[in-house]
N, CA and C atoms as a LAMMPS dump frame, in Angstrom:
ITEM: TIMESTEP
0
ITEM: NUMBER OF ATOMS
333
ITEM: BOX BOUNDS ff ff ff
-5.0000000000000000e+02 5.0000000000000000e+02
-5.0000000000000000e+02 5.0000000000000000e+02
-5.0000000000000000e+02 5.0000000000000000e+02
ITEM: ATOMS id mol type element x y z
1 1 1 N 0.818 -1.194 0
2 1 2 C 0 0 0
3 1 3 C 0.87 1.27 0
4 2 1 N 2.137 1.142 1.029
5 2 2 C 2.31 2.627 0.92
6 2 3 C 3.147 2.709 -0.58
7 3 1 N 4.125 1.697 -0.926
8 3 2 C 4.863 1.5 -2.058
9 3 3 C 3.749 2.255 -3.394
10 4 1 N 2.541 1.87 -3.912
11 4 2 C 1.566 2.177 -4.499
12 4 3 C 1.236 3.744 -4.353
13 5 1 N 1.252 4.125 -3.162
14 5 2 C 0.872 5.42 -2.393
15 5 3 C 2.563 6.315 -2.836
16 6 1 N 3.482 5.913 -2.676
17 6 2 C 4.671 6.955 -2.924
18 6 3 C 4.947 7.036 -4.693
19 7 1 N 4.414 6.1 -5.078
20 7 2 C 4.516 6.348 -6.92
21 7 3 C 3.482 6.861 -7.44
22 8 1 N 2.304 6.967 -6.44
23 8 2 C 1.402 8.267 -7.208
24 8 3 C 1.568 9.269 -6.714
25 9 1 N 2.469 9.705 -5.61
26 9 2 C 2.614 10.897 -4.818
27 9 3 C 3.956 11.659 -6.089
28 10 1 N 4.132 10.474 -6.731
29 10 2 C 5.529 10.686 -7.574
30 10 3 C 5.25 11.311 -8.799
31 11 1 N 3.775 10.522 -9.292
32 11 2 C 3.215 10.893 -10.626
33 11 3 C 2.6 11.778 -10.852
34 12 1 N 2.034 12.619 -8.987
35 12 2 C 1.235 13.603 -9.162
36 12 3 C 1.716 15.236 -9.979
37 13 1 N 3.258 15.325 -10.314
38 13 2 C 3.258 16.823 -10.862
39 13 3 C 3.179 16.325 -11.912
40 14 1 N 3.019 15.021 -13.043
41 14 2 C 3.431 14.997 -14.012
42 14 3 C 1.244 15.106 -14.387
43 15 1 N 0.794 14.435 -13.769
44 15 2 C -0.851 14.497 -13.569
45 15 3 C -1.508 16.026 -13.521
46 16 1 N -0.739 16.655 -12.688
47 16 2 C -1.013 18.069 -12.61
48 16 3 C -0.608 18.977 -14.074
49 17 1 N 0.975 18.449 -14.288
50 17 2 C 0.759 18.825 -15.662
51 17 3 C 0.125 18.737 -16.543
52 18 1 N -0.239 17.504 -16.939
53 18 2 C -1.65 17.004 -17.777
54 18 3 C -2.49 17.9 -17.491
55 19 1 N -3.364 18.191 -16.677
56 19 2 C -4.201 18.292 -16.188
57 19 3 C -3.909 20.072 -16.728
58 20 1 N -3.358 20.372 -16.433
59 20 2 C -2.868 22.148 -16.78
60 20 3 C -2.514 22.425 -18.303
61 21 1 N -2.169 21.365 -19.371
62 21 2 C -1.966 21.168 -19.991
63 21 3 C -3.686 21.277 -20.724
64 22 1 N -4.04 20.488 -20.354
65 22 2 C -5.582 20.133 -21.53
66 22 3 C -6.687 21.66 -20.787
67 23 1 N -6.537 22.396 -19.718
68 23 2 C -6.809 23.858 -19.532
69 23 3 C -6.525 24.505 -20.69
70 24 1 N -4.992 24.639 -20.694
71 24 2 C -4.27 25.602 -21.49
72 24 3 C -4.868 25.525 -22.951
73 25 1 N -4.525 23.997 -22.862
74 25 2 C -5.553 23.814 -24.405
75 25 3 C -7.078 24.56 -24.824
76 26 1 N -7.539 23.925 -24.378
77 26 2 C -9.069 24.414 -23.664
78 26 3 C -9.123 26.113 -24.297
79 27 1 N -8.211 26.311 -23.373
80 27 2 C -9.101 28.017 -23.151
81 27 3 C -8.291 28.305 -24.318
82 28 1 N -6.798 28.165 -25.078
83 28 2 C -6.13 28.448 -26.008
84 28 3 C -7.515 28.488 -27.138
85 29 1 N -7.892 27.485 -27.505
86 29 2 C -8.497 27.461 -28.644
87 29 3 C -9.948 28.029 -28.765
88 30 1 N -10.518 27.736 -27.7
89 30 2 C -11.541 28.456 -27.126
90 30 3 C -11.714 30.339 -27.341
91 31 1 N -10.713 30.592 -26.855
92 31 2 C -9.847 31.897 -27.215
93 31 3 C -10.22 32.308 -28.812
94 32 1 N -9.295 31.479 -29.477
95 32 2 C -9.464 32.126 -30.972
96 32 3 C -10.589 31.495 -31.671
97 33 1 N -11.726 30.801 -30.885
98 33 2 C -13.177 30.876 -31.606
99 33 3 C -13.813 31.891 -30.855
100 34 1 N -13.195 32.564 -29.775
101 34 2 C -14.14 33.652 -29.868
102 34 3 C -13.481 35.054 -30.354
103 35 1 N -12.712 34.961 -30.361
104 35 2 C -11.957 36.098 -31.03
105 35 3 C -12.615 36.162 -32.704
106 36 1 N -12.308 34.775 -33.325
107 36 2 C -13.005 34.62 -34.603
108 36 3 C -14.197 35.253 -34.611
109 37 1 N -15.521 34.496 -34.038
110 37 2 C -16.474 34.439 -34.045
111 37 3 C -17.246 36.145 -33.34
112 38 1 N -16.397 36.507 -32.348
113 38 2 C -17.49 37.758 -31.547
114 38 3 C -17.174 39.011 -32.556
115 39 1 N -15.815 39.258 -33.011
116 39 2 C -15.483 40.673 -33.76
117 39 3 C -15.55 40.58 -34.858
118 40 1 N -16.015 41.812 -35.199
119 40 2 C -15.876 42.007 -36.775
120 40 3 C -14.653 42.261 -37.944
121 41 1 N -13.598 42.412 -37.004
122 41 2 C -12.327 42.633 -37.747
123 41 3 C -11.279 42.047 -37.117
124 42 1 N -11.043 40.488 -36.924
125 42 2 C -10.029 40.007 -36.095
126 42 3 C -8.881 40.082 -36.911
127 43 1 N -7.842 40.635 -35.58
128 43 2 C -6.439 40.779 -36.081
129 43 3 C -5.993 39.287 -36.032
130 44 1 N -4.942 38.718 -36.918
131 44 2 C -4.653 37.916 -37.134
132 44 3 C -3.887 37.035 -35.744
133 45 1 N -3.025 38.333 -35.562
134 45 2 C -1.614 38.624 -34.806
135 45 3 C -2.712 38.011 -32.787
136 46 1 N -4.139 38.508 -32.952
137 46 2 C -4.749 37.849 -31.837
138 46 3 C -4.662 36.867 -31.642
139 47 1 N -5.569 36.186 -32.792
140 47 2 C -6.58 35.012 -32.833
141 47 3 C -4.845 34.393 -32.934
142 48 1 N -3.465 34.547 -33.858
143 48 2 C -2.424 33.633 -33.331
144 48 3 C -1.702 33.507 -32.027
145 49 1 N -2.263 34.322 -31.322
146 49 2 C -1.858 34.242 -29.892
147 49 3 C -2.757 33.18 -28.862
148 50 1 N -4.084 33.407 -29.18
149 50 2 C -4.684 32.396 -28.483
150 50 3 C -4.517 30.779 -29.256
151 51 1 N -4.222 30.449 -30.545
152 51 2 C -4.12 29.537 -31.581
153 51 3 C -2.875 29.278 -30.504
154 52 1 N -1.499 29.632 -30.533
155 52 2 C -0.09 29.288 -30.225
156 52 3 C -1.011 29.255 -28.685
157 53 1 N -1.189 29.54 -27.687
158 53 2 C -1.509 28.591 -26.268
159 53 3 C -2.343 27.465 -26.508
160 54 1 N -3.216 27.156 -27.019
161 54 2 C -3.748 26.373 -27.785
162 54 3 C -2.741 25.173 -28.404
163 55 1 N -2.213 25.371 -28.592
164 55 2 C -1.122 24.145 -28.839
165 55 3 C -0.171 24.013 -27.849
166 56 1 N 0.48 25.252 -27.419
167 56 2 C 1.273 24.826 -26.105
168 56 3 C 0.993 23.584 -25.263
169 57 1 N -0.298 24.238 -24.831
170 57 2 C -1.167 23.245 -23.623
171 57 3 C -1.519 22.089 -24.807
172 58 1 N -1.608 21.619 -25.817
173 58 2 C -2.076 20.193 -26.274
174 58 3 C -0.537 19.762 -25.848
175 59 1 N 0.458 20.289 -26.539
176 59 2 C 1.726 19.217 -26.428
177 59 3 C 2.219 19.287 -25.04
178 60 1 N 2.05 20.244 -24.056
179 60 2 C 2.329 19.547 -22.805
180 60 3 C 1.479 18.348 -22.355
181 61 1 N -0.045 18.843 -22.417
182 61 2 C -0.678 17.432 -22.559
183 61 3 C -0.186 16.014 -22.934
184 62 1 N 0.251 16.261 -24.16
185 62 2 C 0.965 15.035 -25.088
186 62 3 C 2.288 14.696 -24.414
187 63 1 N 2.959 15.73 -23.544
188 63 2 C 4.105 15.032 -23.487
189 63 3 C 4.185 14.504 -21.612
190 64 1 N 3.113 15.148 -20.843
191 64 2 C 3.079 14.717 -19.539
192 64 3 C 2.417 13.039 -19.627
193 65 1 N 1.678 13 -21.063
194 65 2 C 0.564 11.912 -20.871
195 65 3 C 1.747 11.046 -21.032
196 66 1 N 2.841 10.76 -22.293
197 66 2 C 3.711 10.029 -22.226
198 66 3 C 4.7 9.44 -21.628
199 67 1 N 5.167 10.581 -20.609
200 67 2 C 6.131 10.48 -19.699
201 67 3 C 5.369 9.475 -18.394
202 68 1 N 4.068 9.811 -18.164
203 68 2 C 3.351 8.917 -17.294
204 68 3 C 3.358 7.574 -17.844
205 69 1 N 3.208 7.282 -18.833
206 69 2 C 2.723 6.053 -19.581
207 69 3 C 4.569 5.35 -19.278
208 70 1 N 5.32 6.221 -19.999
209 70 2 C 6.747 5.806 -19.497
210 70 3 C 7.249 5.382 -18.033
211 71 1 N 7.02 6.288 -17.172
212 71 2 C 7.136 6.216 -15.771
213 71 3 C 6.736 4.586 -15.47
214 72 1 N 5.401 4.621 -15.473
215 72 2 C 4.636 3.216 -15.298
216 72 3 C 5.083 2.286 -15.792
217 73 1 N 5.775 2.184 -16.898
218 73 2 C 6.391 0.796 -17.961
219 73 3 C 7.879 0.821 -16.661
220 74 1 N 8.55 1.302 -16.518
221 74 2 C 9.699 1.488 -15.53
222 74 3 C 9.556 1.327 -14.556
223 75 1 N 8.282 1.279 -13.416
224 75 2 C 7.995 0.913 -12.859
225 75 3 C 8.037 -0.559 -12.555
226 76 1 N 7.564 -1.121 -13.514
227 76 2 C 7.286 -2.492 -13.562
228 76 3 C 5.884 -3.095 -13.566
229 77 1 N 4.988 -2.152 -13.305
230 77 2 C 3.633 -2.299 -13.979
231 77 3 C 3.508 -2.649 -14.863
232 78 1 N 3.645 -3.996 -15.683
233 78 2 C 3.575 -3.845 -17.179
234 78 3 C 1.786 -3.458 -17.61
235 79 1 N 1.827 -2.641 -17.839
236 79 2 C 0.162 -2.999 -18.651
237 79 3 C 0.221 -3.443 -20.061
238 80 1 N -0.977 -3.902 -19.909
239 80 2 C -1.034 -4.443 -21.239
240 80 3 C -1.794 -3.435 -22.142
241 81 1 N -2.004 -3.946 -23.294
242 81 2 C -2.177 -3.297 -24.342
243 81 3 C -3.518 -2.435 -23.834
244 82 1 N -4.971 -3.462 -23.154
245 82 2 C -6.031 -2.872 -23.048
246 82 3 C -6.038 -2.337 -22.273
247 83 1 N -5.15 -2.004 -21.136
248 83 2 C -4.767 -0.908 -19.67
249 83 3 C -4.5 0.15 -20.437
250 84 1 N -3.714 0.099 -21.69
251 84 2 C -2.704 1.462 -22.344
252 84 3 C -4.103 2.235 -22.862
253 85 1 N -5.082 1.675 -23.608
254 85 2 C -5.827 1.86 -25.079
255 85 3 C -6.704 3.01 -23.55
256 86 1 N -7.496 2.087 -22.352
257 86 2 C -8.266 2.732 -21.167
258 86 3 C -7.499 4.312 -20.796
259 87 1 N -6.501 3.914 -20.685
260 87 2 C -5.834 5.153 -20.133
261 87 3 C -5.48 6.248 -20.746
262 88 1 N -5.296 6.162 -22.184
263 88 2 C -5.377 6.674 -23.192
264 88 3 C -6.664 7.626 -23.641
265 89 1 N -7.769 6.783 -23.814
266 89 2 C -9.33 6.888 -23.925
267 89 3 C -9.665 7.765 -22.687
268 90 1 N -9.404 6.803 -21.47
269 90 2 C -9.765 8.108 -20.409
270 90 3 C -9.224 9.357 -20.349
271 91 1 N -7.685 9.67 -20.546
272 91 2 C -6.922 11.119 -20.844
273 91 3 C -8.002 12.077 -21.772
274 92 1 N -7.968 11.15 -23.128
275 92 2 C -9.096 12.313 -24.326
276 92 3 C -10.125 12.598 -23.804
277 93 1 N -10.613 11.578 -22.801
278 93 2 C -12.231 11.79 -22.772
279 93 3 C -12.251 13.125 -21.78
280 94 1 N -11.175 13.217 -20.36
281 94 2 C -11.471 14.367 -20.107
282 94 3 C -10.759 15.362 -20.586
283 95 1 N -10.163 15.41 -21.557
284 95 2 C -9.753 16.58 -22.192
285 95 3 C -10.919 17.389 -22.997
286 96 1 N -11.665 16.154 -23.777
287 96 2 C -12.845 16.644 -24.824
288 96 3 C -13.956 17.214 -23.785
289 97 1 N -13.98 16.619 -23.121
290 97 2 C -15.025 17.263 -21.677
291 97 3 C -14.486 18.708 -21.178
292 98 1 N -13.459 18.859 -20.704
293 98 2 C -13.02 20.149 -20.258
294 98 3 C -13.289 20.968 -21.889
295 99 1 N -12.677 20.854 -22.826
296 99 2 C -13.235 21.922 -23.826
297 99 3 C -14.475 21.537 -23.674
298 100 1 N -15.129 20.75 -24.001
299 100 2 C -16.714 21.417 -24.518
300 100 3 C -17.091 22.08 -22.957
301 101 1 N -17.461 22.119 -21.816
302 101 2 C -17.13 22.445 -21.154
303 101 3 C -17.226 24.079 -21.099
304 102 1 N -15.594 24.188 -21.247
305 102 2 C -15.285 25.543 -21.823
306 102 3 C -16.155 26.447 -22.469
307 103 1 N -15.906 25.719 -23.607
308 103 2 C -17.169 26.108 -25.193
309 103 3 C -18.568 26.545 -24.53
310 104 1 N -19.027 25.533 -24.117
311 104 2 C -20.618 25.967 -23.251
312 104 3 C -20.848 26.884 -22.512
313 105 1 N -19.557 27.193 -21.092
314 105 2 C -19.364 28.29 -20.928
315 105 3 C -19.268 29.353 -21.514
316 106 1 N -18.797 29.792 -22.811
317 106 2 C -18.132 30.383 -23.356
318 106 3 C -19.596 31.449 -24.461
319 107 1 N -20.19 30.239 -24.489
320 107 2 C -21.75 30.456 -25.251
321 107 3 C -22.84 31.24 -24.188
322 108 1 N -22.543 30.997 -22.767
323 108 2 C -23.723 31.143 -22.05
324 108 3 C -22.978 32.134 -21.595
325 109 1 N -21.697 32.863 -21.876
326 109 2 C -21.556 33.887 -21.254
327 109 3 C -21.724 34.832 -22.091
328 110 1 N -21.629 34.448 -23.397
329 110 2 C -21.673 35.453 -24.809
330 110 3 C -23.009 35.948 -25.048
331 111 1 N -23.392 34.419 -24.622
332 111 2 C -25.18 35.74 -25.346
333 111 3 C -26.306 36.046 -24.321
């Protein structure tokens, strides 16, 4: 138990990153659909500012999710293929949740 307990205490900044990561995403892109969408004359030089956090936060996403997936293989956890595909599936699913999320917010504050 505690062995179990000190390797998620281990995994937690890389989780937190994730986790700050699919935000960043989130509001990045979120950002330049409303920048798109609310003005009538979007500067480019904006909507690529919220576009570039918008990717920041996906590839930290992408690269905390891997380093976890790594961590765990080193561990000695082997998972198998259908542990990887779950953990995987679960990462997107709350990523796609936090944007729409976002988005919904984003609608009910606009109009």
């Amino acid at each position: 138990m505690k062995e179990r307990l000190r390797s998620e205490v281990k995994q937690l900044p890389w989780t937190l990153a994730k986790l700050l990561g699919g935000l960043i995403s989130v509001i990045g892109f979120g950002g330049a659909v409303v920048v798109l969408t609310r003005r009538p004359d979007p500067s480019w030089g904006g909507v690529f500012a919220w576009v570039l956090a918008g990717v920041i936060g996906l590839v930290l996403f992408l690269a905390a999710s891997r380093f976890l997936a790594r961590r765990e293989e080193a561990e000695g956890s082997e998972p198998g293929l259908k542990d990887r595909a779950k953990t995987s599936a679960l990462s997107w699913t709350v990523l796609l949740i936090l944007a729409a999320l976002f988005l919904a917010i984003v609608l009910i504050v606009a109009a």
